[in-house]
N, C-alpha and C positions, 0 to 999 in steps of 0.2 A: 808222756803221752802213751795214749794204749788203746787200742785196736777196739772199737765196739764197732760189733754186726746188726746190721736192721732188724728193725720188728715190725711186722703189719700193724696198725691202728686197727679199731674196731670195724668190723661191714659197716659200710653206710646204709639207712634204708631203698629199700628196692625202689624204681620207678614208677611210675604208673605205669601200667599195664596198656601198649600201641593198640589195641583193639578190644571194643568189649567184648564183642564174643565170636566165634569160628577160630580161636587160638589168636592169639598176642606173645609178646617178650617182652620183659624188664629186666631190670641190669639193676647191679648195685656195684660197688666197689670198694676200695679199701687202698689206703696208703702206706708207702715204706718211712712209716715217722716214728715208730715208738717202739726202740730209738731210731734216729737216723743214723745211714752208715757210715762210720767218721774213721779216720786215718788211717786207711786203708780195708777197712771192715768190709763183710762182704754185704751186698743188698740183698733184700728178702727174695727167697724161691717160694714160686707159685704163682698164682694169677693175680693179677691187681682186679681185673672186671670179673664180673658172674653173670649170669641170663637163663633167664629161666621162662620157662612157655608158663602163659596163664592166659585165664578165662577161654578153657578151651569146649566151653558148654555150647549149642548147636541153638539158635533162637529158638520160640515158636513161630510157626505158621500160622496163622490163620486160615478157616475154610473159606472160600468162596462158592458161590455158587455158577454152574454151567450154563451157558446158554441153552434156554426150552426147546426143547423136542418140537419135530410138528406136531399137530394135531390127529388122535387118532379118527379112526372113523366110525362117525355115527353107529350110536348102538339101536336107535331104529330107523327104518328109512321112511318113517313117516307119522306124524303127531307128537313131538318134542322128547328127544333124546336124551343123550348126552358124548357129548367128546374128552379126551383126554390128552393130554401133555403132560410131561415128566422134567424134571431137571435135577441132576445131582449133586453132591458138594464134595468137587473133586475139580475145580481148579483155581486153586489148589485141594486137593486134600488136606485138613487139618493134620501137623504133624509136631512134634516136641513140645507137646501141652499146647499147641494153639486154639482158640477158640472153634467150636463147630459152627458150621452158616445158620445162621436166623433166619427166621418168615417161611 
């Protein structure tokens, strides 16, 4: 008989990734089998598990648009004018490549 010391197996493939996006973790890991440690041998140093942060890219936003403004006042006070209101597209602001508001 004679003494063998473990070996790690290859990394397993990582997991999927817990979130697609704002940061996640996966894991992979690796066994003390090649070889195993036998008659007295020592077991493999180091970690068995890994983890690693992924998909840590930020969504887009899309723009929406605000609710209208009042109405401004008449530009004449008499024989058909005109009024005005506003609304801007800032809630949300488009933001990480989101699309800008339509119409």
């Amino acid at each position: 008989m004679f003494i063998v010391h473990g070996g790690w197996s290859s990394w397993s493939n990582f997991t999927s990734c817990s979130a697609t996006c704002n940061g996640g973790s996966q894991t992979r890991s690796r066994n003390c089998s090649n070889p195993i440690p036998r008659h007295g041998g020592r077991t493999c140093a180091g970690q068995q598990l890994q983890t690693a942060q992924c998909n840590l890219q930020t969504p887009p936003v899309d723009g929406m648009w605000s609710a209208w403004s009042e109405y401004s006042q008449c530009t004449v006070t008499c024989g058909g004018g005109a009024m005005q209101r506003t609304r801007e597209c800032s809630d949300p602001t488009p933001t990480h490549g989101g699309r800008p508001c339509e119409g």
